[in-house]
N, C-alpha and C positions, 0 to 999 in steps of 0.2 A: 446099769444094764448095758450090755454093748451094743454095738451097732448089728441089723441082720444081715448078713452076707448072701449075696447074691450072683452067681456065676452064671454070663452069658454068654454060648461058645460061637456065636456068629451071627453078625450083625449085616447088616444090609442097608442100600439107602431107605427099601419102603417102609424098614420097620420106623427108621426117622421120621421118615413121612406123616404114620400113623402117631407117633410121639408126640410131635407139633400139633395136629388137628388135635385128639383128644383136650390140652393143651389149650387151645383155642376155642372148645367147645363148653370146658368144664372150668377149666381156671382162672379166677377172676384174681389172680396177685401175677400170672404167666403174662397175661394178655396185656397187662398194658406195660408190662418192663418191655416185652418183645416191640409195642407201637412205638415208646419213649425211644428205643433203639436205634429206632429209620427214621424219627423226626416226627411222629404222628402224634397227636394226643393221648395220653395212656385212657382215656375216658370213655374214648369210643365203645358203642356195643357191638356184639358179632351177631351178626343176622344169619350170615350161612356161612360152612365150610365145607368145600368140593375137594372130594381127591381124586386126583386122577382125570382131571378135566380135560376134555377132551375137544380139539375144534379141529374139526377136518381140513381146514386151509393152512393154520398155523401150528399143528401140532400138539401139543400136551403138557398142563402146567401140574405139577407134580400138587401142589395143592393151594387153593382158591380160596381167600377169604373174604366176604362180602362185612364192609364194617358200615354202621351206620352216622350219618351228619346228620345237622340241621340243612344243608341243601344239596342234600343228594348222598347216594351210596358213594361209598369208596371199594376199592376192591385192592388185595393185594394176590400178589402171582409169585408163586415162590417154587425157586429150584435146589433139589437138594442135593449135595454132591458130596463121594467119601472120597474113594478115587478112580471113579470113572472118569475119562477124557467128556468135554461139555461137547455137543454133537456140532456138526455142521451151522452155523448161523442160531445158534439155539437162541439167545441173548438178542436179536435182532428179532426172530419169530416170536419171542417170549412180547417186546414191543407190539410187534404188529398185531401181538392177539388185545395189548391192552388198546389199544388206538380204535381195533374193530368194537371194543366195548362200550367205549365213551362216543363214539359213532351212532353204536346201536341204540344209546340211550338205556342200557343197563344200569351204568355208573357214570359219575360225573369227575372222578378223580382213579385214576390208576398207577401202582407201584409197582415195580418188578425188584423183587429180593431173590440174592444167592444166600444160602445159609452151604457152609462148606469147611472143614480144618481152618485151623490159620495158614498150615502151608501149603494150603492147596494153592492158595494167590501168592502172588510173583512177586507182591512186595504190598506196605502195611496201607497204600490208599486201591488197589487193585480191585475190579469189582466186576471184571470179565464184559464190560457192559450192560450190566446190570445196574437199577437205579441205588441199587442196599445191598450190602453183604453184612450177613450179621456170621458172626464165627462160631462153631459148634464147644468150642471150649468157653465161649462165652455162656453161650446155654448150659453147659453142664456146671457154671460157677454158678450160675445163678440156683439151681436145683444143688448142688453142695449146700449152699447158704438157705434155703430153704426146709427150714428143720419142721417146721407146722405141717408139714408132707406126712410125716410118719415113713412108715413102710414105704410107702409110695415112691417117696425120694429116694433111698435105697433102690428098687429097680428102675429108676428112671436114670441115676447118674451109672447103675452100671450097665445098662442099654449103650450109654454115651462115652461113657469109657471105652467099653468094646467097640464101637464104628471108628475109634481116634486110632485104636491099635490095628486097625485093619488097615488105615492108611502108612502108620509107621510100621509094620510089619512088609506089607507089599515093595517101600522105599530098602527097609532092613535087607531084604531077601540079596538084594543084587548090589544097589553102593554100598552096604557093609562089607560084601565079599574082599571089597580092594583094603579098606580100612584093617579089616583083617590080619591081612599081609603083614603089617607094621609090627605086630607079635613079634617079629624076628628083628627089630627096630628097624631106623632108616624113617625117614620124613613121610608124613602122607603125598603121594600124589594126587592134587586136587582134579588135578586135568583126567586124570582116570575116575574121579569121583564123579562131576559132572558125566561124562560119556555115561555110566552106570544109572544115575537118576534118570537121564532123557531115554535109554535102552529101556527101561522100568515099565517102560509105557503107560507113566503117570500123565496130568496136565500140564508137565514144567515141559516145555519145546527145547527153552533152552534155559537152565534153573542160572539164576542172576551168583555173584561171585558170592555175596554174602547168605544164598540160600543153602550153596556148598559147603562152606566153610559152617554155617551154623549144622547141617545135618551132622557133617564129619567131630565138631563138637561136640554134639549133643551123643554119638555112638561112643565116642572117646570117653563121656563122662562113664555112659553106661559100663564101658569095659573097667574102667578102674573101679566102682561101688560093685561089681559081680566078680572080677578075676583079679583087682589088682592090681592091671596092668595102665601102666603111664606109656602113652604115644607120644612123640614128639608133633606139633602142628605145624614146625616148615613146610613152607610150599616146594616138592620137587617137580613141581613141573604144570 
């Protein structure tokens, strides 16, 4: 029998959001690959999961899991990101609201996680100040391999699929335009490929040498599997 096909035309962070809690509410094989990830015990139970929590001093944790110990709650604080820019100090308030917790006597242990693309981070230990970045393609391998899903996994991994293309779609629109060019040959200009990702108005301020050359890579493979076409990858400039 084949696999069921499933098309989703737009994805967003919240639906992520909602992905993850579910996830954490109902999945007992999710829940502790996701703990094993940031260094937690996969054992722990989930006592509660908060979306959209809300603290009037420090802002808003996309979504809140209260895990249970033997000496006390633990709590994790998690921020979800495709490619929207991370707000002002967010990674700093994300902190301060875990600090006001373990204060409060809520929790006895608190985590701050980014879950985010892989290119959304600047390079492979990058974690925005966050104490965990878990990567969303790491999520959606895990749901791949996840065949005792049924159906499930089917709209889960293509929920996940679509938020990945919404970030290389948004990068596509404007650093492929230069990439483009080359059609007529002549070397990529990386210098104009950088100014294009940081114009993009993604999280790369300023995308490192090898985030360039990997994007302009990875467009180059795409042109030759769909048109054919071989660019050459000298740097002019």
């Amino acid at each position: 029998m084949s696999e069921l096909t499933v098309t989703i035309s737009h994805v967003g962070e919240h639906d992520v959001h909602l992905l993850l809690a579910e996830e954490f509410v109902a999945s007992s094989a999710f829940r502790p690959w996701f703990l094993e990830s940031i260094g937690l015990p996969g054992s722990l139970d989930v006592v509660a999961v908060d979306h959209s929590a809300m603290d009037t001093d420090t802002g808003e944790s996309d979504l809140e899991v209260t895990l249970r110990t033997d000496t006390g709650d633990t709590k994790l604080l998690i921020e979800v990101k495709i490619d929207a820019v991370l707000q002002p100090n967010q990674a700093e308030r994300y902190r301060a609201r875990a600090s006001n917790y373990c204060a409060g006597g809520s929790c006895v242990f608190v985590q701050t996680v980014i879950v985010a693309p892989a290119e959304y981070f600047r390079n492979e230990t990058d974690h925005y100040g966050f104490d965990h970045r878990v990567e969303i393609e790491s999520v959606l391998d895990w749901f791949e391999k996840a065949e005792a899903l049924g159906n499930r996994r089917c709209f889960k991994t293509a929920l996940l699929r679509q938020a990945l293309r919404r970030l290389g779609n948004e990068r596509w629109g404007r650093a492929g335009q230069c990439i483009e060019e080359a059609r007529a040959g002549g070397p990529i200009n990386f210098s104009m490929v950088r100014r294009c990702m940081e114009e993009a108005g993604t999280h790369v301020r300023r995308p490192t040498d090898e985030a360039v050359r990997g994007f302009a890579r990875r467009h180059i493979d795409w042109m030759w599997r769909n048109g054919g076409v071989r660019v050459p990858m000298e740097d002019s400039g």
